[in-house]
PAZAPA-4460 file (N, C-alpha, C; in steps of 0.05 Angstrom, whole numbers, plus 32768, in hexadecimal, padded with zeros to 4 digits):
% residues 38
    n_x    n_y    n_z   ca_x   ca_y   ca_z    c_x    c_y    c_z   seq   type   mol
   8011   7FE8   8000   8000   8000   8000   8012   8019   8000     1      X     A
   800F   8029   7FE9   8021   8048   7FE9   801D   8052   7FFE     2      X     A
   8024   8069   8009   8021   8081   8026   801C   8093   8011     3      X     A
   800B   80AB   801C   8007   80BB   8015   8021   80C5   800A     4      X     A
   8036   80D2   8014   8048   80DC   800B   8057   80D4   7FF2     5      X     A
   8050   80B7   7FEC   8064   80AB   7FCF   804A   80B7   7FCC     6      X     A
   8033   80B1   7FCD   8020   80C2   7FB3   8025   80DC   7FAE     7      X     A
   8027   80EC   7FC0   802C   810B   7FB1   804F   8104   7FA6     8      X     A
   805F   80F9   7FAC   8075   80FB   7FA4   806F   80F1   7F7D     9      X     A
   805F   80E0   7F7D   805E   80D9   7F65   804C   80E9   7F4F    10      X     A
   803D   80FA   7F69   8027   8112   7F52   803D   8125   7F54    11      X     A
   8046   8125   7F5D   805F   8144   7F5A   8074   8139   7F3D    12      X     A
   8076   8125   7F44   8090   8117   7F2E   8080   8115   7F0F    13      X     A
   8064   8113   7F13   805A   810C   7EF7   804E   812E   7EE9    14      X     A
   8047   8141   7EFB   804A   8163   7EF8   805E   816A   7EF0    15      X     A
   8073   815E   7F01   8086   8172   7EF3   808B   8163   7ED4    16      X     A
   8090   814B   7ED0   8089   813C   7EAF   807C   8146   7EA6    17      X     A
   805E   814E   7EAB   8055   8158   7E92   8055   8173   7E8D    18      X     A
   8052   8180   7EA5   8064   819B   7E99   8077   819E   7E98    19      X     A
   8090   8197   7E92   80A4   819B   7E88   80A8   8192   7E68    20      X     A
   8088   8176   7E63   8089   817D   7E47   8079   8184   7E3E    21      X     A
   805F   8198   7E4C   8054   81AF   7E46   8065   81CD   7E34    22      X     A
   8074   81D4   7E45   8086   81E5   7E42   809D   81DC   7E26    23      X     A
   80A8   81CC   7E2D   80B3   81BA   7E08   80A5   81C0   7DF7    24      X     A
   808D   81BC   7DF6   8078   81C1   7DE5   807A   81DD   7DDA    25      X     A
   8070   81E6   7DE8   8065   8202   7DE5   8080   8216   7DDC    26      X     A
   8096   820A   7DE6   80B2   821A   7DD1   80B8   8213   7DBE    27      X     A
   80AD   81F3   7DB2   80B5   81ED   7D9E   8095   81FC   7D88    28      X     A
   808A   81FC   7D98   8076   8215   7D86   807D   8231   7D80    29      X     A
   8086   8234   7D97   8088   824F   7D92   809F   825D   7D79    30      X     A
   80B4   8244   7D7A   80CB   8242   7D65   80C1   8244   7D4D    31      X     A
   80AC   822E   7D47   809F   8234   7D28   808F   8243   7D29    32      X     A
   8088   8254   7D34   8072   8266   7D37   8087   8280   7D2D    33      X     A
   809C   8283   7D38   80B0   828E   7D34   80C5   8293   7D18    34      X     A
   80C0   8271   7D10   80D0   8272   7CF3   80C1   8279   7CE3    35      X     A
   80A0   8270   7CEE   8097   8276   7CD1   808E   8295   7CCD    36      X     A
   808C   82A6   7CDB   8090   82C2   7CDE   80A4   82CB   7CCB    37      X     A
   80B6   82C2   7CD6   80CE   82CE   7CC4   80D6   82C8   7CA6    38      X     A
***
């Protein structure tokens, strides 16, 4: 049986994953968003 604490340790661990490839995202947009401007 997990403890509470591996649970938030593992909602914290899977947040920061997806925003960190939230953020990936959204620069690699912003780049073509960028090239194609120019």
């Amino acid at each position: 049986i997990e403890t509470l604490e591996d649970l938030e340790e593992q909602l914290h661990c899977t947040i920061a994953t997806v925003t960190s490839e939230m953020l990936q995202r959204a620069q690699e947009n912003l780049i073509c968003r960028a090239n194609m401007c120019v």
